[in-house]
C-alpha positions in Angstrom: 0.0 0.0 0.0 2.9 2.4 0.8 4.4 1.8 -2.5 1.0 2.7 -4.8 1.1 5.9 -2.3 4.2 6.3 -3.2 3.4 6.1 -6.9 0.2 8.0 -7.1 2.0 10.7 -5.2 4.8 10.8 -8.0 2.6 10.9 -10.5 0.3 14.1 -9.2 3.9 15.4 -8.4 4.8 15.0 -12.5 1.6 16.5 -13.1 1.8 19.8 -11.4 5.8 20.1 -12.9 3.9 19.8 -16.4 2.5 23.3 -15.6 4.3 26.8 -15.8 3.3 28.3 -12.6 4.8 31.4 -12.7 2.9 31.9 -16.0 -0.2 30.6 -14.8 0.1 32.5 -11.6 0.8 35.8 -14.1 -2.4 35.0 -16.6 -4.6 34.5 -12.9 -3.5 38.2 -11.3 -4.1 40.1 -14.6 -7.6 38.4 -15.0 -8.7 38.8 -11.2 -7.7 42.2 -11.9 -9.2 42.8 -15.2 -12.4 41.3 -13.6 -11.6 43.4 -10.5 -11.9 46.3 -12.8 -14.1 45.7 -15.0 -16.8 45.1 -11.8 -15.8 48.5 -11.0 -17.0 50.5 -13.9 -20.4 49.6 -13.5 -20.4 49.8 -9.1 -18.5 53.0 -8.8 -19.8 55.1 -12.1 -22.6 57.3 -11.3 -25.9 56.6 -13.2 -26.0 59.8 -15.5 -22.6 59.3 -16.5 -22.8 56.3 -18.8 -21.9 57.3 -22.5 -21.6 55.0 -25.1 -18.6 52.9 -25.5 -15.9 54.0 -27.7 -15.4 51.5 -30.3 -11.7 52.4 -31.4 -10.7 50.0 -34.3 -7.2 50.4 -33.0 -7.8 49.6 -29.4 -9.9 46.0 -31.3 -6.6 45.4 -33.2 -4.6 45.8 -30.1 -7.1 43.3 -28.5 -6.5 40.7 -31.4 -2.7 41.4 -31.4 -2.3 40.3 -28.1 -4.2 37.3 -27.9 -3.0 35.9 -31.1 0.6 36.7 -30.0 -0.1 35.1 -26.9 -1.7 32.0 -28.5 1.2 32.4 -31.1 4.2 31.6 -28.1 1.7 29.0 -26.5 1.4 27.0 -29.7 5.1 27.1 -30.8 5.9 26.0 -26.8 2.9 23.1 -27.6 1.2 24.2 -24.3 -2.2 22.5 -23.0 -5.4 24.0 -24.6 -6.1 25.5 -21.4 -3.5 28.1 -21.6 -5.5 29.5 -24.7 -8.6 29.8 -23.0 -6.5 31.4 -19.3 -5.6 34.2 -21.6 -8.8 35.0 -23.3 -10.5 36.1 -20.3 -8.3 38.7 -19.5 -7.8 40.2 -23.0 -11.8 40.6 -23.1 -12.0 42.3 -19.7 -9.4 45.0 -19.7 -10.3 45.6 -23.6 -13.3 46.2 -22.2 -12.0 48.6 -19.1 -9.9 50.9 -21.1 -12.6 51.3 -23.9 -15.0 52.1 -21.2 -12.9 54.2 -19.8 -11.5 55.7 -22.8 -15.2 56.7 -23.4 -15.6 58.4 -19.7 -12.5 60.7 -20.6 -13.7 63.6 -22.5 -12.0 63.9 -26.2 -11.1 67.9 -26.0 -9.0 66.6 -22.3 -7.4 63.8 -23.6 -3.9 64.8 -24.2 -3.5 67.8 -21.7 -0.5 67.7 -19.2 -3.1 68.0 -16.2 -4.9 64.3 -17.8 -1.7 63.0 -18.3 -0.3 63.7 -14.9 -3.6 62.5 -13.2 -3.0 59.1 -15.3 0.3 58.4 -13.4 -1.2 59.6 -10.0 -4.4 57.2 -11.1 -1.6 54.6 -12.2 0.4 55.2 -9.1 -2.3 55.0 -6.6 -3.2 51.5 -8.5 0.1 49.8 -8.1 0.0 50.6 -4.4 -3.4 49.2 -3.8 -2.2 45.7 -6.4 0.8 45.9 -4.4 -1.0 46.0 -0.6 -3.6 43.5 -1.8 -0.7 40.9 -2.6 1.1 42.0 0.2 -2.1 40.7 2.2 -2.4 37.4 0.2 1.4 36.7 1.1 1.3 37.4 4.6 -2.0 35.5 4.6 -0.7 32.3 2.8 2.1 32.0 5.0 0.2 32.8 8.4 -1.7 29.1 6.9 1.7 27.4 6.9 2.2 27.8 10.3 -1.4 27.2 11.7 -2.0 23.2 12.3 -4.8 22.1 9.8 -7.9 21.6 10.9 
């Protein structure tokens, strides 16, 4: 019995080294974060301010670019089908935040130095809340290593 443990555990051991985790764990932040953001166009925008969405051919082609690139690298490295799908998700939800937010951005303010330096505050004040959230999940995975289980 301890050998076909020993065996089964191999093998589930094999399995998880057939996966890029690094990349995985990459693809998983940018979508929870895409989604993240996403959900928060439509809970934080006030009700009069919805406009319609800008539909900028470029920012489609940008879209496209990356995905097929993407699925480009994952079919020359022969990854599993699932890493095609893992990418999709996030390419639809932050095409979908920066159109919509493209849209909220009024055209004759685009390009000023004020918008521009708001951006990297807006930018800025992201990173630090990304970075505080995974500072969080960190501290919180390894608070669970040293707890006894359950």
């Amino acid at each position: 019995m301890s050998f076909d443990l020993i065996n089964t555990t191999l093998e589930g051991l094999h399995y998880l080294q057939t996966y890029q985790r690094t990349l995985i764990r990459s693809i998983v932040t940018i979508a929870y974060t895409g989604w993240m953001a996403y959900a928060a166009l439509f809970v934080f925008r006030p009700l009069d301010a919805r406009q319609p969405i800008s539909n900028s051919p470029y920012l489609a082609y940008l879209a496209c670019s990356v995905l097929l690139g993407l699925w480009s690298v994952f079919a020359i490295e022969k990854a599993p089908w699932s890493y095609y799908i893992y990418v999709a998700f996030p390419t639809y939800f932050w095409h979908e935040v920066i159109s919509e937010v493209r849209s909220l951005v009024p055209k004759k303010k685009r390009f000023t130095a004020n918008t521009v330096g708001n951006i990297f505050l807006w930018l800025f004040r992201s990173v630090v809340v990304i970075g505080c959230l995974l500072a969080m999940v960190v501290c919180i995975s390894r608070l669970n290593a040293y707890l006894p289980p359950l």
